[in-house]
N, C-alpha and C positions, 0 to 999 in steps of 0.2 A: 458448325462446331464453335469457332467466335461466340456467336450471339447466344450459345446455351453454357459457354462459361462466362459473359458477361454478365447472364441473368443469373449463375449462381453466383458471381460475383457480389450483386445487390440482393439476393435474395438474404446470404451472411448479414448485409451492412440492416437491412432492416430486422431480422430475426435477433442478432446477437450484438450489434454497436449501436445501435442508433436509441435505444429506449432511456439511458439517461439523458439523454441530449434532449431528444422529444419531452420527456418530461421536465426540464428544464426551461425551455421555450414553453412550454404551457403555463409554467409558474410562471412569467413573465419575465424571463431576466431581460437585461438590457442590450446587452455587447455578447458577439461571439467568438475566437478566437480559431483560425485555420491549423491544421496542424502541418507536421511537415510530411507526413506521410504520403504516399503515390496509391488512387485510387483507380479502377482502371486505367492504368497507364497512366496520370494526369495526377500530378500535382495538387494536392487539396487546396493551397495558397491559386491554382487557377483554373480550377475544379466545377465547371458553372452548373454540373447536375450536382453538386454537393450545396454548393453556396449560392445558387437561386434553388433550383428545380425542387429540391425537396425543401431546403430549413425556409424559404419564403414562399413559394405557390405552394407548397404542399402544407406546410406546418405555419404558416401565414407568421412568421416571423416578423417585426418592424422595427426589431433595434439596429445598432449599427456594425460589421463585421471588422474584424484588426488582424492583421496579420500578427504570425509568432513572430520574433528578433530574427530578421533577417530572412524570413522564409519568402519574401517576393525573390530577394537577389539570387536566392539558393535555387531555383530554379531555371538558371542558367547554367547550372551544375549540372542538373536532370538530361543536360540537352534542348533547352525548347526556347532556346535565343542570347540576344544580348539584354543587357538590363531596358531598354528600350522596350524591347518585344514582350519582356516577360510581364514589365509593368502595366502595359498595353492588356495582356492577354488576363491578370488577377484583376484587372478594373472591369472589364467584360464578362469575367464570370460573378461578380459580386461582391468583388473586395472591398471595404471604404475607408480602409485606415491601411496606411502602409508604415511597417516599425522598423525602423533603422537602415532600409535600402535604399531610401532615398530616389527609388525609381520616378514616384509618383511628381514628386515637385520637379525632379529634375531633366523631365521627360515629357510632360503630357501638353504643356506648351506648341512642343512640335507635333505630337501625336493629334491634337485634332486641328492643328493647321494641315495635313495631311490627310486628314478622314479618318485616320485611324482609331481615333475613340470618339464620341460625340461631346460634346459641351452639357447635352441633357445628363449623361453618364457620370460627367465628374458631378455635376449640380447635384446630384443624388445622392451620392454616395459625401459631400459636404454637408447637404444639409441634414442625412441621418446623424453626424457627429454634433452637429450644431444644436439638431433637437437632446441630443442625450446632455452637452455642456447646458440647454436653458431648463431641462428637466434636473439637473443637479445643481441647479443655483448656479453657476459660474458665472452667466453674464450681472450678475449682482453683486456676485463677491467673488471674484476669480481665485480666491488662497482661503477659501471657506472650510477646508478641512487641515488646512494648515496652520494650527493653534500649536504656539512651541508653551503657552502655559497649561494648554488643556493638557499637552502629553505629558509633562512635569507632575501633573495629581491623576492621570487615567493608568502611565504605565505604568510596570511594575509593582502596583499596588497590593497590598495583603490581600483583600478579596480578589483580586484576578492571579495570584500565587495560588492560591489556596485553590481554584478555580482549575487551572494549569494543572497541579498534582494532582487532583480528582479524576481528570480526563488523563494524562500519563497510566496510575493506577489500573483503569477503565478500559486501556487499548493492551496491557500487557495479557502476554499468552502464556498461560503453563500448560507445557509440552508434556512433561512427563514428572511424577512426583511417585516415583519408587517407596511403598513401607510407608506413605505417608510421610516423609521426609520434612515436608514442609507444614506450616510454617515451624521457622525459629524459635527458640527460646530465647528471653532475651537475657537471665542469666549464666554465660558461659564465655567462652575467648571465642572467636572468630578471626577468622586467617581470610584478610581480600587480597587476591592474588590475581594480578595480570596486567597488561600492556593499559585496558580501559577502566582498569578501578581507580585511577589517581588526577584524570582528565576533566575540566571543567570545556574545554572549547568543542570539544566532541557529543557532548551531551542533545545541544537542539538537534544536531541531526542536516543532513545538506538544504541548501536552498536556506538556510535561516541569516538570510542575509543583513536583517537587520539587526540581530541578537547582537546583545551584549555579553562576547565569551567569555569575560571573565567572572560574570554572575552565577552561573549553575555552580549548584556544589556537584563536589565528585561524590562516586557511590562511596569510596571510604566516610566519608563527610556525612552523608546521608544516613547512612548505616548506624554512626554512632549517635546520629541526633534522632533517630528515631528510636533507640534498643535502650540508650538512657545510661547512666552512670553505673548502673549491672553488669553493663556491657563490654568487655574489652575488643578494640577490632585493633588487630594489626595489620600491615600491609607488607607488601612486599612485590615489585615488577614482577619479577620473575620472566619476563621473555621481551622482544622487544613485536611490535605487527608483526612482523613477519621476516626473516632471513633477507630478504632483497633489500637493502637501502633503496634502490631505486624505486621499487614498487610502493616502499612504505614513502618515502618521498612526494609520489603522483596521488597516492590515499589520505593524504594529509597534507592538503592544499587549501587555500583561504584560511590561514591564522590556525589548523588546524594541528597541529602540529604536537606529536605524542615526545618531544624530544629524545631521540634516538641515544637508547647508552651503548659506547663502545665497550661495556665490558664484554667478555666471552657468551655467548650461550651458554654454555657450561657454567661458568659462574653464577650468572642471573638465576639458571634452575638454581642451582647447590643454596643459596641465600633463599628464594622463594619457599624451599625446602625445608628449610632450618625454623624458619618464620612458622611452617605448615605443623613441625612436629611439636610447637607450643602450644597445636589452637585444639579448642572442642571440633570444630567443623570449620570446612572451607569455602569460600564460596569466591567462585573464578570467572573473576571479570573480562570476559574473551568475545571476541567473533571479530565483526568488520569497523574498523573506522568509518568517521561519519559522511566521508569522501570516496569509499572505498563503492557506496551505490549512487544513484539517483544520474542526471543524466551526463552523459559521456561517460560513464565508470563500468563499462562492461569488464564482466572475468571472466574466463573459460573455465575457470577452477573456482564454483563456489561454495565450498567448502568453507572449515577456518584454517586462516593461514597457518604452514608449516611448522612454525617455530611455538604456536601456540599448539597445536594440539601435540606436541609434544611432551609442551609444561604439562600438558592437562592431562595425560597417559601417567608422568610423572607424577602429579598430585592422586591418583587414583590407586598406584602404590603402596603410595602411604597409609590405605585403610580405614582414613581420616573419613568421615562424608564428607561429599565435594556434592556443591549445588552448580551448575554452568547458570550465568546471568548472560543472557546469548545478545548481543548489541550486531543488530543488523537494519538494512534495509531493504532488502530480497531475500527470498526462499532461499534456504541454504540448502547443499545437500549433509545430512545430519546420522548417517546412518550407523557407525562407530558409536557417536556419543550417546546416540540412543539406545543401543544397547548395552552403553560402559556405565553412563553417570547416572545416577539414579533421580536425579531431580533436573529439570531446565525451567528455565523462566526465561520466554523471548521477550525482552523490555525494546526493543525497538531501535525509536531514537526519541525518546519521550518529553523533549524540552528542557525547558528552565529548572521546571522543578521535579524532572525525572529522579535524582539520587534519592530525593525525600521519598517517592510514590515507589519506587524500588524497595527503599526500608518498608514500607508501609504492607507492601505485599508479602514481604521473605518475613515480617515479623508476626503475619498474621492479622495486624490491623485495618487490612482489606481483604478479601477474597478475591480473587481473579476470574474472572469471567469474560474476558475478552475471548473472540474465536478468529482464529483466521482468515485473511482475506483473498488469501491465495493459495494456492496450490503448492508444499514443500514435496520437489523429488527425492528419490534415491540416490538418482544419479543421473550428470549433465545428460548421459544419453539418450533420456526420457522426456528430457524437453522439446518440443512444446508438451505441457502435459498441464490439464484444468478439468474440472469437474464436471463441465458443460458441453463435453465432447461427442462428436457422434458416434454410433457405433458404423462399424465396415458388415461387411456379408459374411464374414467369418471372425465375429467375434470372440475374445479369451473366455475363457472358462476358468473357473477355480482351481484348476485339477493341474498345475503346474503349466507346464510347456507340452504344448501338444502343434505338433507338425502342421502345416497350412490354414493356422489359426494367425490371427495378427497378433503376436506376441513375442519377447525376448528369448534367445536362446539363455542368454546369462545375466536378468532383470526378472523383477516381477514385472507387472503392467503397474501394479496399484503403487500408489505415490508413498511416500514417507507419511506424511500426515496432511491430511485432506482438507479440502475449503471446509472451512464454518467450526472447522477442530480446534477444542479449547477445555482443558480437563480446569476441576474447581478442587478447593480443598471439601467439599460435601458433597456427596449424591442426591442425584436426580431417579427419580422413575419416570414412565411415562405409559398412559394409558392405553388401549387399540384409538385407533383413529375414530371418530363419529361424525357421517356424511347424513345430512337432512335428508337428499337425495341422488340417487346414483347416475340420472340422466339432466340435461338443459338445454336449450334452445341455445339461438346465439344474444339474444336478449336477455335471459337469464343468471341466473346465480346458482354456485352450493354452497353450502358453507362446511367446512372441514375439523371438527372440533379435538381436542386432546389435553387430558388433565395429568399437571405436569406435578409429582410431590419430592420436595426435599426427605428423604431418606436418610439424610446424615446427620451430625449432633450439631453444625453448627449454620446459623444462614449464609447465604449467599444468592447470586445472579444466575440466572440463566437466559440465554439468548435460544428460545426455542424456533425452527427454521421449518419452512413449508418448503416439501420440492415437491415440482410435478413432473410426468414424463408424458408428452400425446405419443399415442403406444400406433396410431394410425391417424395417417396426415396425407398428404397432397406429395407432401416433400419429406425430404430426411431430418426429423428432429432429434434433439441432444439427445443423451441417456436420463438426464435430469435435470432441470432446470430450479435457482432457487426462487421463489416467485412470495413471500412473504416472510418477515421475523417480526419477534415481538420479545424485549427484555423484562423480565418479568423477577422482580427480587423477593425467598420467598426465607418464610423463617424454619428453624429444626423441624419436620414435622408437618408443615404448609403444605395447603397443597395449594391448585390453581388450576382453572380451566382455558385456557387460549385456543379464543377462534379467528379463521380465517377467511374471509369472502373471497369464492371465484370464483371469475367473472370469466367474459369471450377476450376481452384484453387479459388476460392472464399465457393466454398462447401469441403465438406471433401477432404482429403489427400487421394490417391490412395494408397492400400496396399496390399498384398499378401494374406490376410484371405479368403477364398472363401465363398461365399452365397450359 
C-alpha cells in the first residue's frame, strides 16, 4: 500500500508540477531554488530524488541549486535533526548554496572530518557557484551590475512607465460588466469611494520591496488624469479595511499603511454617502490591502472585509451605478457582489503605474482582456477547488444535488468564476473546432484550428485557450487540461483563425514509475 501511494505520489509531481520547471531547465536557466514544501515525507531543501534524481539525471540540469531563506535550518522544524544533520543531509541530496542558515559554513568543517559529507561533495556544489559567478562576469568585475548612474537614467523612466501601465492594463480582469456599464464617460461627476482609492503605498502590491511608495498615484489621482478636465471625481473613505484595528494593523505592514480614522463607521459611511449623492456614478475602491495576501497572509475569511462590504451594500442603495474596482491578491469569494454590483474590474495589485492603467480601462481607452489565472470559489468550503481536477467514480451532474454523487449539500460544485475567465467590453464568436485529423501515433501531430470573430462595435484582445481531456489513459487524468493560448487583438468586425499543434508531450510527461 506505501509504495502504490508513493507512486501516485510522483505520478501528481510529474503529470501536474513539474512541467514549468522541466521546461524551464530546458531553456537553460542557471540556478534553481528548493522550496519549503515536504515531498514524500522529505523536505525539498533535503529531497535528493527532487534535487539530483530527476532535475540532474533525469532532466541533466548543470546549474547551481540555493536554498529559500532559511529552508536548510527550517528543517529542523520538520523533525529530521540538528542544524548539523540537516545541513549534512541538503548537501547530500544536491543542495549548493545555503541562504541564511548558516548550516553549511558552520558545520561542514567537522562533518567531513567525520565522514560525514565528502570533500568531493562540498567541491561540487562550490564549484557549480563559481562556474555561474565566471559565467556572469564576477571574477572581472565583482559590482558589474551595480551601476548607481546606470540606475539614475534606466529607473523610472517615461518609456519603462509607459511600459508598466500597458502591462497593469493587460493583467486587469473584468468579472462582470452588467447593461454594458462600462466603460465611462468622461463627462460627468464621479464619486471614488473606499479605504484603497486614496493610497499610493498599497498600489505595487506585496513583495515590492524595492518600490518607491511614495511614487504610485492613487486611483483618485489616476482617475482624474486620465478622464481630463470634463471630469469631476470626488472622494470620500468612507470605511476604514476592515473593523479589526488589529487585523488591519498585520494587512498593512512594511510602510503599508491605510492610516486608520477613528471616526465612527457610522460617520465614515454618512460622509462617503453625502459625497455618493453629488456623483453621476460611483466607483468603489475595495477588497484586500496589499499585505492582506502573498506569503504568511493567510485568511479563513476571504471575502471583502466586513466594514467594506457594508459601505458597498450602502452605496448600492443609493441607485447610483457603483462599479467595484476589486484590489486583491487571491481568489476572493465574491458571490453577494456578483450578483448586487453590476460592474467589477479585478485590478490586482498592478504596480507603479496601476491608478493610471485603471483610468485607462474604466474610461475605455483600453479594453480588458486579461483572464484569470486561478480558480475564484463561492465559498472557503470549496477549496481546494481548480480547473484541473480529477473526476471521482460518482461524479456531479448538473441536475443540482443528487445523493451519493460527490457533491454539496448546500454549494454548487462549479466555482464563482473559472480559470482563463475574463469578460471584454466587445464580443467574441467562435467557430466548431477543425482537427486535420482525428487519430496519431506517439510521434505525430493534429492540429486543432478555430476562427475566433469580433462581433462587437468596438476592438479588442482575446486570449483564446486550448484544453484537452485523455478521455482513456493508463491512470486517472484531469477533467481538462489547458495545454495551449494565443492573444490575438482583433478589430469590430475581424475575424482570425488560431491554430494549435498537438503533439504526445501534450499529455503527460514520460517517467520511470512502472504500471
Amino acid at each position: 500500500m506505501f509504495t502504490q501511494n508513493f507512486d501516485q505520489s510522483r505520478n501528481r509531481m510529474y503529470n501536474d508540477y513539474f512541467y514549468p520547471y522541466k521546461a524551464a531547465v530546458e531553456a537553460g536557466v542557471g540556478s534553481v531554488m528548493a522550496s519549503f514544501n515536504v515531498v514524500d515525507g522529505v523536505p525539498a531543501h533535503g529531497n535528493k530524488w527532487l534535487l539530483t534524481e530527476v532535475l540532474r539525471d533525469q532532466w541533466k540540469f548543470n546549474g547551481f541549486t540555493v536554498a529559500d531563506y532559511g529552508g536548510v535550518s527550517e528543517m529542523v522544524n520538520h523533525g529530521l535533526g540538528d542544524i548539523k544533520s540537516v545541513s549534512e543531509l541538503a548537501l547530500k541530496a544536491g543542495l549548493d548554496m545555503d541562504m541564511v542558515s548558516e548550516g553549511f559554513i558552520s558545520s561542514f568543517k567537522q562533518s567531513v572530518a567525520e565522514g560525514k559529507v565528502s570533500m568531493a561533495q562540498v567541491d561540487n556544489a562550490c564549484r557549480r557557484i563559481l562556474e555561474a559567478k565566471y559565467k556572469l562576469g564576477l571574477f572581472a568585475d565583482p559590482y558589474k551590475y551595480c551601476n548607481a548612474s546606470r540606475a539614475k537614467k534606466e529607473i523610472y523612466t517615461k518609456e519603462n512607465r509607459a511600459i508598466a501601465r500597458q502591462t497593469a492594463a493587460e493583467s486587469f480582469v473584468l468579472l462582470k460588466n452588467e447593461g454594458n456599464m462600462l466603460p465611462l464617460a468622461k463627462k460627468q461627476t464621479i464619486a471614488v469611494i473606499g479605504p484603497l482609492a486614496n493610497t499610493r503605498s498599497n498600489m505595487p502590491g506585496t513583495w515590492s520591496v524595492a518600490a518607491k511608495l511614495d511614487n504610485p498615484a492613487t486611483v483618485v489621482e489616476g482617475l482624474q488624469a486620465v478622464a481630463g478636465k470634463n471630469t469631476t471625481i470626488l472622494y470620500a473613505k468612507g470605511s476604514n479595511l476592515t473593523s479589526d484595528p488589529v487585523l488591519e494593523k498585520h494587512s498593512t505592514m512594511f510602510n503599508r499603511e491605510l492610516h486608520r480614522d477613528a471616526t465612527s463607521e457610522e460617520a465614515l459611511r454618512a460622509e462617503a454617502l453625502a459625497i455618493a449623492a453629488k456623483a453621476d456614478v460611483i466607483v468603489a475602491a475595495m477588497g484586500e490591502a496589499s499585505e492582506m495576501s502573498g506569503e504568511s497572509s493567510s485568511r479563513t475569511d476571504i471575502g471583502i472585509p466586513d466594514v467594506q462590504q457594508r459601505l458597498l451594500k450602502e452605496l448600492l442603495k443609493t441607485g447610483k451605478p457603483v462599479v467595484l474596482v476589486l484590489f486583491t491578491g487571491r481568489p476572493m469569494t465574491l458571490v453577494w457582489e456578483d450578483e448586487n454590483v453590476p460592474a467589477i474590474l479585478n485590478v490586482w495589485f498592478g504596480g507603479s503605474e496601476a491608478a493610471y492603467a485603471i483610468g485607462d480601462v474604466l474610461f475605455g481607452n483600453v479594453n480588458p482582456g486579461g483572464k484569470l489565472p486561478s480558480t475564484f470559489p463561492r465559498s472557503v468550503g470549496q477549496i481546494p477547488l481548480y480547473y484541473n481536477h480529477y473526476s471521482t467514480g460518482r461524479p456531479a451532474s448538473d441536475n443540482g444535488f443528487e445523493k451519493f454523487r460527490s457533491n454539496y449539500l448546500d454549494e454548487k460544485n462549479a466555482p464563482l468564476y473559472p480559470f482563463g475567465y475574463g469578460l471584454s467590453y466587445t464580443q467574441f464568436s467562435y467557430s466548431p473546432i477543425t482537427l486535420n485529423a482525428t487519430t496519431m501515433n506517439s510521434t505525430g501531430t493534429i492540429t486543432a484550428s478555430v476562427t475566433v470573430t469580433n462581433t462587437g462595435k468596438t476592438g479588442g484582445v482575446e486570449v483564446v485557450q486550448l484544453y484537452l481531456r485523455d478521455l482513456v489513459g493508463t491512470i486517472s487524468r484531469p477533467v481538462k487540461e489547458l495545454k495551449g493560448f494565443e492573444k490575438i487583438q482583433l478589430k469590430a468586425g475581424e475575424s482570425k483563425t488560431v491554430t494549435f499543434t498537438i503533439t504526445a508531450n501534450s499529455g503527460y510527461i514520460d517517467h520511470p514509475i512502472p504500471f
